[in-house]
ROPA-947028 format. One record per residue (C-alpha): residue in one letter; x, y, z. Coordinates in nm, 3 decimals, padded with zeros to 5 digits. Example, Ala and Ser with C-alpha at 12.3 -4.5 7.8 and 13.67 -1.06 7.14 Angstrom:
<selos>
a/01.230/-00.450/00.780
s/01.367/-00.106/00.714
</selos>
This chain:
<selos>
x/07.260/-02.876/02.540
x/06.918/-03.010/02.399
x/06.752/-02.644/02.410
x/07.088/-02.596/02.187
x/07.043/-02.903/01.973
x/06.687/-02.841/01.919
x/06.783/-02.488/01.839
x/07.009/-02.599/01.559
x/06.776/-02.840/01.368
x/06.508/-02.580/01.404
x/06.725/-02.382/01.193
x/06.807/-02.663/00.987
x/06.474/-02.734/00.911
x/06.382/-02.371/00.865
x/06.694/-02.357/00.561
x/06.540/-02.706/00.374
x/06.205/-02.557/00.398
x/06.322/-02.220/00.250
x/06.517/-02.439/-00.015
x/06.207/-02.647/-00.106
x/06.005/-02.312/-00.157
x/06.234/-02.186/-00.366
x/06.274/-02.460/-00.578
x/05.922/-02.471/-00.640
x/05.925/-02.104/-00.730
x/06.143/-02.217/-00.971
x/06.005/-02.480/-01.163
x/06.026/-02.461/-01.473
x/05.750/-02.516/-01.737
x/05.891/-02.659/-02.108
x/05.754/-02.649/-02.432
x/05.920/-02.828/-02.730
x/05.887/-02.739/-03.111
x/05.932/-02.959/-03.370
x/05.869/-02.955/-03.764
x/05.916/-02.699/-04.076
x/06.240/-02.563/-04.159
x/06.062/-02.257/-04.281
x/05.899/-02.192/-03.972
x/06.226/-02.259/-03.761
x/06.344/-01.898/-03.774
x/06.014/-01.766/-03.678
x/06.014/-02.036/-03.378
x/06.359/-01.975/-03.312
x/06.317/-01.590/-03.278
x/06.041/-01.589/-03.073
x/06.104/-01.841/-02.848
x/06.419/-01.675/-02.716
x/06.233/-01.360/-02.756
x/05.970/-01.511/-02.485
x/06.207/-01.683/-02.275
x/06.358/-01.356/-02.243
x/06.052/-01.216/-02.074
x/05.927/-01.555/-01.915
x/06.179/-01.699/-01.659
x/06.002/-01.995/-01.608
x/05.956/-02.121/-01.932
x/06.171/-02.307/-02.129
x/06.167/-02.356/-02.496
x/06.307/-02.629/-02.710
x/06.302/-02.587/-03.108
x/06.388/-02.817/-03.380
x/06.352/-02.848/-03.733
x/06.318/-03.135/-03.899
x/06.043/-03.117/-04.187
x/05.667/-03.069/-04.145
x/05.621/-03.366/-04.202
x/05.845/-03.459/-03.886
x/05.655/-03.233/-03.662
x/05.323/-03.337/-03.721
x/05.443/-03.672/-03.696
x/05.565/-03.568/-03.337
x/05.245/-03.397/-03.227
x/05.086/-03.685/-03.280
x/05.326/-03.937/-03.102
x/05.336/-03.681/-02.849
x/05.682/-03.579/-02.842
x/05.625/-03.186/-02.889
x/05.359/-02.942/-02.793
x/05.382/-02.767/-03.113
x/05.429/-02.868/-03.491
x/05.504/-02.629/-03.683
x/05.451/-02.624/-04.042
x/05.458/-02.474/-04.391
x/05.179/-02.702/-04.490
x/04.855/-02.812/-04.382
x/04.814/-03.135/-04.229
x/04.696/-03.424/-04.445
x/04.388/-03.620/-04.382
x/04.587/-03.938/-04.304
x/04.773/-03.766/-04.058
x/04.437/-03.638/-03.877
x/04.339/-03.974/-03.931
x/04.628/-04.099/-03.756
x/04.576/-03.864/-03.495
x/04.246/-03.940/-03.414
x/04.338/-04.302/-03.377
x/04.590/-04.172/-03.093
x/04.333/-03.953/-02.916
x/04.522/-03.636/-03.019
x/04.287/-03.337/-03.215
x/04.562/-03.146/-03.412
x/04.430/-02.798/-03.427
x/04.564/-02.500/-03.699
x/04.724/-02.202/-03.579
x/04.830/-01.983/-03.833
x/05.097/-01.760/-03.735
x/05.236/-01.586/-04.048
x/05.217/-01.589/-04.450
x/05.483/-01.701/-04.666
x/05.554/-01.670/-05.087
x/05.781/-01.992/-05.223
x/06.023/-01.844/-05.384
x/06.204/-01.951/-05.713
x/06.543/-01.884/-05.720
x/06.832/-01.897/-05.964
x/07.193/-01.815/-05.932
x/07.252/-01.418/-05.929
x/07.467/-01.448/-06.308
x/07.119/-01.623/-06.481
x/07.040/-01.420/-06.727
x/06.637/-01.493/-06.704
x/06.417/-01.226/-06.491
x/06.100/-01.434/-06.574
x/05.900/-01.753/-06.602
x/05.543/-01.837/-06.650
x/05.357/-02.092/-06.402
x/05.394/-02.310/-06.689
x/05.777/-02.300/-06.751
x/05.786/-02.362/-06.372
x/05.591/-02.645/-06.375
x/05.819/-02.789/-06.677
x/06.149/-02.731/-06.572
x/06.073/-02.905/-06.227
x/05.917/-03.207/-06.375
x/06.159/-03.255/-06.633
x/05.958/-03.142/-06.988
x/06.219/-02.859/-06.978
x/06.593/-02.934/-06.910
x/06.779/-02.618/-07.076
x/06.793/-02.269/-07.024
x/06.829/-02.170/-07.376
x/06.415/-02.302/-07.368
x/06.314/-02.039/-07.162
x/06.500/-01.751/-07.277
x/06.862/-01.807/-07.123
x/07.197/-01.970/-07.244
x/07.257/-02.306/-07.388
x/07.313/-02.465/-07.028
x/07.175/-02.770/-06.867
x/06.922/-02.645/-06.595
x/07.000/-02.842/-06.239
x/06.727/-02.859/-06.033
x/06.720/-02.844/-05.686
x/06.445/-02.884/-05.464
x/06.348/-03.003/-05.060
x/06.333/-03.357/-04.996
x/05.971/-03.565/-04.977
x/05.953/-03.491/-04.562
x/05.906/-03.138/-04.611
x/05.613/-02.907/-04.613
x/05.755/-02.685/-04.870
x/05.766/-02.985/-05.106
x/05.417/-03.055/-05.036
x/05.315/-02.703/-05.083
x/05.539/-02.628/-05.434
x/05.383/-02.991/-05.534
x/05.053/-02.865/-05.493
x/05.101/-02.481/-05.581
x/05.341/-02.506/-05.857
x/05.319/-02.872/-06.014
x/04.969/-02.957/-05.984
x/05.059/-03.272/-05.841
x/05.339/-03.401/-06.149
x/05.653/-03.567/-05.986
x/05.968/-03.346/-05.919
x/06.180/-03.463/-06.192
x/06.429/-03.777/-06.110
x/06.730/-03.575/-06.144
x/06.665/-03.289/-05.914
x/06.906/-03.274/-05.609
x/06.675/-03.304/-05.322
x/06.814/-03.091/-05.030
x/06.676/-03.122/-04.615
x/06.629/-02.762/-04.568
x/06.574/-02.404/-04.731
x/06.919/-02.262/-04.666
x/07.044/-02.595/-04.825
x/06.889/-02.485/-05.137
x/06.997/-02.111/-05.096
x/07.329/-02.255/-05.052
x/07.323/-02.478/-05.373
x/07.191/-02.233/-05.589
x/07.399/-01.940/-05.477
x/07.727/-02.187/-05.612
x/07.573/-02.314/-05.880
x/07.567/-02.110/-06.172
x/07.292/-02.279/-06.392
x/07.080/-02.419/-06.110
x/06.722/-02.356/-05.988
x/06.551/-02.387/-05.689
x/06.284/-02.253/-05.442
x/06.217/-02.171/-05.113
x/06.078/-01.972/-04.849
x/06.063/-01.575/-04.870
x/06.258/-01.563/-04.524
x/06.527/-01.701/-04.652
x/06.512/-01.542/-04.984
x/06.949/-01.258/-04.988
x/07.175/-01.129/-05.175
x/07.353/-01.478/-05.260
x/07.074/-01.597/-05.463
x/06.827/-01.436/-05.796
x/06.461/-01.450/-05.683
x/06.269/-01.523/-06.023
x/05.931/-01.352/-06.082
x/05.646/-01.574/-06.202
x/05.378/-01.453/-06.441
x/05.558/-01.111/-06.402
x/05.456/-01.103/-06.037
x/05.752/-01.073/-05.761
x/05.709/-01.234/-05.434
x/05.630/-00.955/-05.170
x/05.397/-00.857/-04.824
x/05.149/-00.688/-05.088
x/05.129/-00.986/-05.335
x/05.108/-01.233/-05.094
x/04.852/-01.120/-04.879
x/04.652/-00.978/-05.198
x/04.695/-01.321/-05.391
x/04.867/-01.227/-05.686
x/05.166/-01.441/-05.614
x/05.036/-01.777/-05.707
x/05.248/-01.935/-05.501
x/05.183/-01.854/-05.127
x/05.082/-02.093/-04.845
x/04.983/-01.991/-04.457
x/05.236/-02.100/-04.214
x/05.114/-02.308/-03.925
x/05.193/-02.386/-03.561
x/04.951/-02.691/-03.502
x/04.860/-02.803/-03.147
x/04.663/-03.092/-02.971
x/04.364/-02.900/-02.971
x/04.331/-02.545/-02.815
x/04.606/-02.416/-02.672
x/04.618/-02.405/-02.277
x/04.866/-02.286/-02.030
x/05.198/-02.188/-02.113
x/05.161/-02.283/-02.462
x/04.882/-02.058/-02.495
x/05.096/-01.799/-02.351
x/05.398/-01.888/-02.619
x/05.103/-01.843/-02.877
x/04.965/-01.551/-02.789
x/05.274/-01.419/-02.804
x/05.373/-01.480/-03.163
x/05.069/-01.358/-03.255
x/05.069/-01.054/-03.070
x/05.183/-00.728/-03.280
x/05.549/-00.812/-03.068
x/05.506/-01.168/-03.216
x/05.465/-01.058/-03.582
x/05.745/-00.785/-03.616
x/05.948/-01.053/-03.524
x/05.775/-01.260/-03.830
x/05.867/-00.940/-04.031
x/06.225/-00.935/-03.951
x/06.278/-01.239/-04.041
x/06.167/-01.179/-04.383
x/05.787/-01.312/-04.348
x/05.494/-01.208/-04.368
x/05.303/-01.081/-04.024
x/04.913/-01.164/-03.984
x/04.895/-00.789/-03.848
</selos>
């Protein structure tokens, strides 16, 4: 009866040993990403794209705002920020204060688009007429060559890196006008322009369809060749910032997006690949 008993938490102890091996087999390594709504379809893509091909490693994306992300990065509540703007020296201030060394990672190009609703009768605007309309000097359509309609502004709210980057790119640092309906995310925009007959608005060339009228500026369309040439004046790298080089799985995640894999997926969603 003991050979028997001994027998039967041999085999006991055989099974929990199995169990714990394969348990640890299957750990599971996880990376959050947190930050630029611009970037989140890139994230998005490729991290299920990855996970697909990497069992044991699980993603988390969110969106948020750049501004968000780096915040995060810094706090340390994500392993990547991503963002459509690059990070400010009071945020690597910030950061150094916290022990963290944000480091840039660019992982595709991008053109901010302006966009009006498909009926607008205007195919064109100088950087100038831009830079009025959004700060306020220009506040009818009939100014720059359309009907005799109020012009509604739209534009991303203050925590984005899109609003950064059109602040810098296409305002030269004047305030977005105090009217302007400040939206949390590109396809908020898209949305409000694409009901809005006499609105205007900008954002990201991913998320630039059918449902809204991308404007040329200065005659130039945004596009892969006058992006990466820099004839669009207004395009901006897109970043994926870490706490200094990447290492381990995050590396892995990395070297993914940027891999020639990694950037057709940039391409199809309307971005523009590195490669």
């Amino acid at each position: 009866m003991k050979k028997m008993f001994g027998f039967v938490m041999a085999g006991i102890i055989a099974v929990a040993g199995f169990a714990l091996q394969a348990g640890a087999a299957q750990k599971v390594s996880k990376i959050v990403l947190e930050g630029s709504t611009t970037v989140l379809p890139i994230a998005q893509m490729a991290a299920e794209d990855f996970m697909n091909n990497n069992a044991g490693i699980e993603i988390s994306v969110r969106g948020g705002g750049s501004g968000v992300g780096i915040t995060s990065l810094i706090e340390g509540r994500c392993d990547i920020a991503d963002s459509s703007r690059a990070i400010k020296d009071s945020e690597l201030s910030k950061a150094a204060s916290k022990g963290i060394s944000p480091k840039a990672n660019v992982v595709a190009m991008d053109g901010i688009v302006v966009v009006a609703h498909p009926s607008n009768p205007v195919n064109g605007l100088t950087k100038q007429q831009v830079k009025d309309i959004f700060s306020g000097k220009i506040s009818n359509w009939s100014e720059v060559g359309g009907r005799n309609e109020k012009i509604i502004a739209v534009s991303r709210d203050s925590a984005s890196g899109t609003f950064e980057a059109f602040g810098e790119l296409a305002l030269h640092g004047a305030k977005v006008r105090p009217d302007a309906l400040m939206q949390a995310s590109n396809q908020a925009i898209a949305g409000t322009v694409s009901k809005t007959p006499t609105a205007i608005g900008y954002v990201g060339i991913g998320y630039i369809s059918q449902s809204v009228k991308a404007i040329p500026v200065e005659g130039v369309s945004a596009s892969k060749q006058t992006v990466l040439s820099g004839k669009y004046p207004y395009a901006r790298p897109l970043f994926m910032y870490t706490n200094g080089p990447a290492k381990g799985s995050v590396k892995e995640f990395l070297d993914f997006v940027l891999s020639k894999e990694g950037q057709a997926l940039v391409e199809a969603e309307g971005f523009i690949g590195l490669k």
